[in-house]
C-alpha positions in Angstrom: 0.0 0.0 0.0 1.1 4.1 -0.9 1.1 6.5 1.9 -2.0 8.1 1.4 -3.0 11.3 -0.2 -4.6 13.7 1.2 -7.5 15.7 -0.8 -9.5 18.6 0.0 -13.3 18.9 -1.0 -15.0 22.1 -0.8 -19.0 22.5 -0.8 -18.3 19.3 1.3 -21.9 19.1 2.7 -23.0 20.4 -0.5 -25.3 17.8 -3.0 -22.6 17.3 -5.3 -20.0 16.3 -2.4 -22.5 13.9 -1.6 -22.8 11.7 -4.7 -18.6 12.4 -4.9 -16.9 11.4 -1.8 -18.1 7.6 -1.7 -16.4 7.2 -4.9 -13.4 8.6 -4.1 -13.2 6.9 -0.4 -13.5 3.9 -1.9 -10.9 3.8 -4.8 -13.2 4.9 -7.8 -10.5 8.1 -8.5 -6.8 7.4 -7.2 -6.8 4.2 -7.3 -7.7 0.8 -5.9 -4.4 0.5 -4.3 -4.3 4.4 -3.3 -5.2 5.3 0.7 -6.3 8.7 1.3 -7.1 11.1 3.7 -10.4 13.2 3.1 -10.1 17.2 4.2 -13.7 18.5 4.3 -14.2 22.3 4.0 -17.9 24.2 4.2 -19.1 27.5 5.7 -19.4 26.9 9.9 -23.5 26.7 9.1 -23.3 23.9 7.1 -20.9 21.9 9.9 -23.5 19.9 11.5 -24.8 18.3 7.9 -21.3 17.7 7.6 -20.9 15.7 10.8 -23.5 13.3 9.2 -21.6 13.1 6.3 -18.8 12.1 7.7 -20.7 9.5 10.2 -21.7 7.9 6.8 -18.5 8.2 5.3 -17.1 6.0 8.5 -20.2 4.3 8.4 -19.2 3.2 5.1 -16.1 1.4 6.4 -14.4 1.4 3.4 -10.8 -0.1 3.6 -8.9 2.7 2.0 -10.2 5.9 3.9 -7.6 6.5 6.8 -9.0 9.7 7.7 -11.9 12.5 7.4 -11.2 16.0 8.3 -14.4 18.2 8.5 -13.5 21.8 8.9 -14.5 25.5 8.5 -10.9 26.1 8.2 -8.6 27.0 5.2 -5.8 26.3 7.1 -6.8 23.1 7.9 -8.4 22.1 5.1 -5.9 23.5 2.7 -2.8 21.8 4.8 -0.3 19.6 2.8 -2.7 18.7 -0.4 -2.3 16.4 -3.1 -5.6 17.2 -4.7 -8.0 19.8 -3.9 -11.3 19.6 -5.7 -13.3 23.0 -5.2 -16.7 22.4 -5.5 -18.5 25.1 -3.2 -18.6 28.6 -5.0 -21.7 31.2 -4.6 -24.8 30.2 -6.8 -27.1 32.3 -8.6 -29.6 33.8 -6.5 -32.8 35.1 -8.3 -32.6 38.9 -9.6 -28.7 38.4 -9.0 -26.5 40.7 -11.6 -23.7 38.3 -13.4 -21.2 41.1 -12.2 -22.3 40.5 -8.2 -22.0 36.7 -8.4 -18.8 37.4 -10.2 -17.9 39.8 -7.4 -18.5 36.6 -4.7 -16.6 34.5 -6.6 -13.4 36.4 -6.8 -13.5 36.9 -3.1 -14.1 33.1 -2.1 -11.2 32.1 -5.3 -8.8 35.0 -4.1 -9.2 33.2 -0.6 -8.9 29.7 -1.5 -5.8 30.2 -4.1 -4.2 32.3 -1.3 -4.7 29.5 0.9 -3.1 26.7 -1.5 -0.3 28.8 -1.9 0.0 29.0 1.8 -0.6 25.4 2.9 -0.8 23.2 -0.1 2.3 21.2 -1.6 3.3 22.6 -4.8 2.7 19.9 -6.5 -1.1 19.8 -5.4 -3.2 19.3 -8.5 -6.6 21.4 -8.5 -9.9 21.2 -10.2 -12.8 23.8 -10.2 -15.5 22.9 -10.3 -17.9 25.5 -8.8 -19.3 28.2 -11.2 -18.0 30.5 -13.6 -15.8 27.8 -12.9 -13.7 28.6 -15.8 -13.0 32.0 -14.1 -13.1 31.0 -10.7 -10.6 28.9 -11.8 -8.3 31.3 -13.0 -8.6 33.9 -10.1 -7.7 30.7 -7.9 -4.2 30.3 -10.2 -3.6 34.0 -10.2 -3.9 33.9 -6.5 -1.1 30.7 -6.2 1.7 32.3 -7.8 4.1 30.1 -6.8 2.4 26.5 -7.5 2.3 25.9 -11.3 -0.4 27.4 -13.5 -0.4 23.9 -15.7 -1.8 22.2 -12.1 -4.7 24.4 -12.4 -8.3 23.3 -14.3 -11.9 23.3 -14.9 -14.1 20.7 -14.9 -15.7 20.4 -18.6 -15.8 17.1 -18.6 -19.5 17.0 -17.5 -20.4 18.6 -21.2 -17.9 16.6 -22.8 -20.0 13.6 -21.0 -23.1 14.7 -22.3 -22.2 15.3 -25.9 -20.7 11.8 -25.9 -23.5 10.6 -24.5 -25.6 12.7 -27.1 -23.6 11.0 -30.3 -24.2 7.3 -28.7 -28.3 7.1 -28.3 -28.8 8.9 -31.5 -26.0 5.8 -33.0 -27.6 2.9 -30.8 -24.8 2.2 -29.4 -23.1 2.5 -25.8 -20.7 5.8 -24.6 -17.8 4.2 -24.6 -18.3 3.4 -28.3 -17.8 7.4 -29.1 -14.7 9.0 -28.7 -12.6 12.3 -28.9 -15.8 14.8 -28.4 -14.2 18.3 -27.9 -15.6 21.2 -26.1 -13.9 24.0 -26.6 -14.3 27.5 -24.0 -16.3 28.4 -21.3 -18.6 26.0 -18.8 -21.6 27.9 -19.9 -24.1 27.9 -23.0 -21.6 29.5 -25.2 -19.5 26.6 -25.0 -18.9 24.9 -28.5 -19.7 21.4 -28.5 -17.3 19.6 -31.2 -18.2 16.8 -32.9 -15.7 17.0 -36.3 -12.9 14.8 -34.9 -15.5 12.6 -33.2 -15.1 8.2 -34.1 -18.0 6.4 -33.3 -17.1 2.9 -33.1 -20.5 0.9 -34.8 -21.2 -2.7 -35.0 -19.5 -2.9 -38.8 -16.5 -0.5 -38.4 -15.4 3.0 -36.9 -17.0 5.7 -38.6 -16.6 9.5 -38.2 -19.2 10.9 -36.3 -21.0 12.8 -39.2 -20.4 9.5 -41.1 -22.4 7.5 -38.3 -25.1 10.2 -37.6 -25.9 11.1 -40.8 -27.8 14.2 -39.9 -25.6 17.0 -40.7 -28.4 19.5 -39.8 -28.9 17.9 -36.1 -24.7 17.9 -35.5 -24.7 21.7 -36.1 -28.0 22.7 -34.7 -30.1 20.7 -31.7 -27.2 18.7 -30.8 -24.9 21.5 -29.8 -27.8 23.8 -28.4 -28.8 20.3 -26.1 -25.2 20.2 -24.6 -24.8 23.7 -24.2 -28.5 23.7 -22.4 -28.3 20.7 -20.3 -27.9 21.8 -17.4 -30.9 24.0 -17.1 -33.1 21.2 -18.2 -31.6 19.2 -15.7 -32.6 22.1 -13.0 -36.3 22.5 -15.2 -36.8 18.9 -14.6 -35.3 17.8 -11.1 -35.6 21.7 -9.5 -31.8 20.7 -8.4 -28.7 21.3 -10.6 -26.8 18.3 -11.8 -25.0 16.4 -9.0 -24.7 12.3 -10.0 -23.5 13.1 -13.1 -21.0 16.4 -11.8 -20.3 13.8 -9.5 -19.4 10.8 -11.9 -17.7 13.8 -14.7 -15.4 15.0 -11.7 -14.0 11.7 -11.3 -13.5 10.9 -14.9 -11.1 13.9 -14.2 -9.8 13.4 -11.6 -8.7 9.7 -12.6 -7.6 11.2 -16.2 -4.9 13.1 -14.1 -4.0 10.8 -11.8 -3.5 7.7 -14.5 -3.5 9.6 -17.7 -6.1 9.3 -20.8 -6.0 5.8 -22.8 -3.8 5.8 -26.2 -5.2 7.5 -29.0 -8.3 9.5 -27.3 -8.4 12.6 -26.0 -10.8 14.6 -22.8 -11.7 18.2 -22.5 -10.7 20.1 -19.7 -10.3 23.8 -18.8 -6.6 24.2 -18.7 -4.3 27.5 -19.3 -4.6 28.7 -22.8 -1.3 30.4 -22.9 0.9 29.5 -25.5 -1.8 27.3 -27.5 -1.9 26.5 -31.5 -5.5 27.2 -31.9 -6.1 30.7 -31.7 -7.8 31.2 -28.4 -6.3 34.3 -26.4 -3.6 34.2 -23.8 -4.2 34.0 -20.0 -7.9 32.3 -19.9 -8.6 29.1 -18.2 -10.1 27.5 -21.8 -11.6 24.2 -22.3 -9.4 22.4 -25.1 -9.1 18.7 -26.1 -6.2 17.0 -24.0 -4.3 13.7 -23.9 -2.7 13.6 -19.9 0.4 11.2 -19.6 2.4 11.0 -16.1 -0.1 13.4 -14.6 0.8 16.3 -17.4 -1.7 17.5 -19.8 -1.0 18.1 -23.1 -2.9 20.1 -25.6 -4.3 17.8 -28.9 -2.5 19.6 -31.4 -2.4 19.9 -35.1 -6.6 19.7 -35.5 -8.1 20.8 -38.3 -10.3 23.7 -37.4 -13.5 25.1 -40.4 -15.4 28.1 -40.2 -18.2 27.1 -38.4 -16.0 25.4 -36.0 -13.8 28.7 -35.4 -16.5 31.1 -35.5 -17.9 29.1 -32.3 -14.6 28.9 -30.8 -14.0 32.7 -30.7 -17.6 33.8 -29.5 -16.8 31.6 -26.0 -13.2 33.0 -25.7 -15.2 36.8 -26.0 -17.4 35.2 -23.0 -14.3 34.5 -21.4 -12.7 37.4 -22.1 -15.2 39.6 -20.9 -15.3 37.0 -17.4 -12.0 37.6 -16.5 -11.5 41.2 -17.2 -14.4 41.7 -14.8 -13.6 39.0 -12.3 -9.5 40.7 -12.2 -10.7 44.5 -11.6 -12.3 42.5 -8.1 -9.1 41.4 -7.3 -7.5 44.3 -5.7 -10.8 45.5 -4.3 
């Protein structure tokens, strides 16, 4: 057995901690072979939900869980980390201005980066996963100046998921049969759903996704608008934002980093856009296609990129753009 690791979860009593931390306790992310330690961070009004999470976590008795840490503290919670997954940001409240939940953000990212460069190790690899998590996500690097900017990213693997999942009913065939999805930008609606370097494996042969789907009009039109809007219908539907499957696309991250992607396909994350092939403007936390060897990340170079697809691909950086200029004039307030 490894000495274990220790990893931080934020939003820890939140709903999409809940449908996360089993998996992870018991060897679903690290590793079957991998002990860890779980650090659990909320606001001090959410500690008493907490306690029963953690009574079920031990209730659990899973064999690889050595410890569980609830806290209210960043400087406990943030102490010697391998991984830190932030979950917990400020939501949406109704009649709320984009600018003021922005404003939230920066303050609880400015915090939490501060605190990782404080505490963490600076090797600690970090996800965001709470919203604008793209730029949350970069306020939290900004904030770290010492620990790598390449150890920093987004989740987007939860719309890469879905358009995956997307290609394989309308094929008849399962998920795993469709690889190398892209989505390229922001973790919002103006995220660009990529479908052109797509395979779809199908019971004769692999076939390029257009090739398999055969409905050029539905790969450019309801297919992209379904991924882009999924999450609302999710809330329409269940009055509660996505949690199983945030749940289930954090640790397809997660494990992605830890053991690397499989030969030949490719994941979307949010990772630094600095210094890229594609285009996309410098110093944006940007949701590319990846391949992830000995915990590195690598950009998928050398794709062929049309009109339509770059058209897309520029309106999400603007979205971006526009995020992090606002988001950085908070950072010295």
């Amino acid at each position: 057995m490894s000495e274990p690791i220790r990893v931080l979860v934020t939003g820890a009593a939140g709903q999409i901690a809940y449908s996360l931390l089993f998996s992870i306790a018991k060897g679903d992310v690290f590793g079957k072979d991998q002990p860890v330690i779980l650090l659990l961070l909320d606001i001090t009004p959410m500690l008493p939900v907490l306690e029963g999470v953690v009574m079920e976590l031990q209730d659990c008795a899973l064999p690889l869980l050595r410890e569980i840490v609830p806290t209210d503290k960043e400087e406990v919670g943030f102490k010697d980390l391998d991984a830190a997954i932030l979950v917990g940001s400020m939501p949406r409240r109704e009649g709320m201005e984009r600018k003021d939940l922005l404003k939230a953000n920066v303050a609880i990212f400015k915090s939490q980066g501060s605190a990782l460069e404080k505490y963490a190790k600076k090797t600690v690899k970090v996800l965001v996963v709470g919203n604008p998590a793209n730029t949350n996500c970069l306020i939290a690097a900004k904030s770290a100046p010492s620990i790598p900017k390449e150890n920093f990213s987004c989740l987007t693997r939860l719309d890469h998921n879905r358009a995956r999942s997307q290609v394989a009913m309308r094929c008849g065939v399962p998920a795993t049969n469709v690889k190398n999805v892209i989505i390229w930008g922001n973790h919002s609606s103006t995220q660009y759903p990529d479908v052109h370097h797509c395979l779809v494996k199908m019971p004769s042969s692999e076939l390029a996704c257009f090739d398999a789907v055969k409905d050029d009009a539905w790969l450019k039109g309801d297919f992209i608008a379904t991924v882009q809007l999924r999450g609302a219908a999710v809330i329409k539907a269940r009055k509660l934002s996505s949690a199983m499957s945030a749940a289930k696309a954090i640790c397809d991250h997660m494990r992605d980093i830890w053991c690397g992607t499989p030969e030949g396909e490719f994941i979307s994350m949010g990772v630094y856009s600095s210094g890229n092939s594609y285009g996309v403007p410098e110093d944006l936390i940007y949701s590319f296609p990846v391949q992830i060897k000995g915990k590195s990340w690598k950009i998928v170079e050398g794709l062929a990129i049309n009109e339509f697809s770059r058209s897309k691909m520029e309106a999400t950086a603007a979205e971006l753009i526009e995020e992090r200029d606002t988001a950085v004039s908070f950072l010295g307030v």
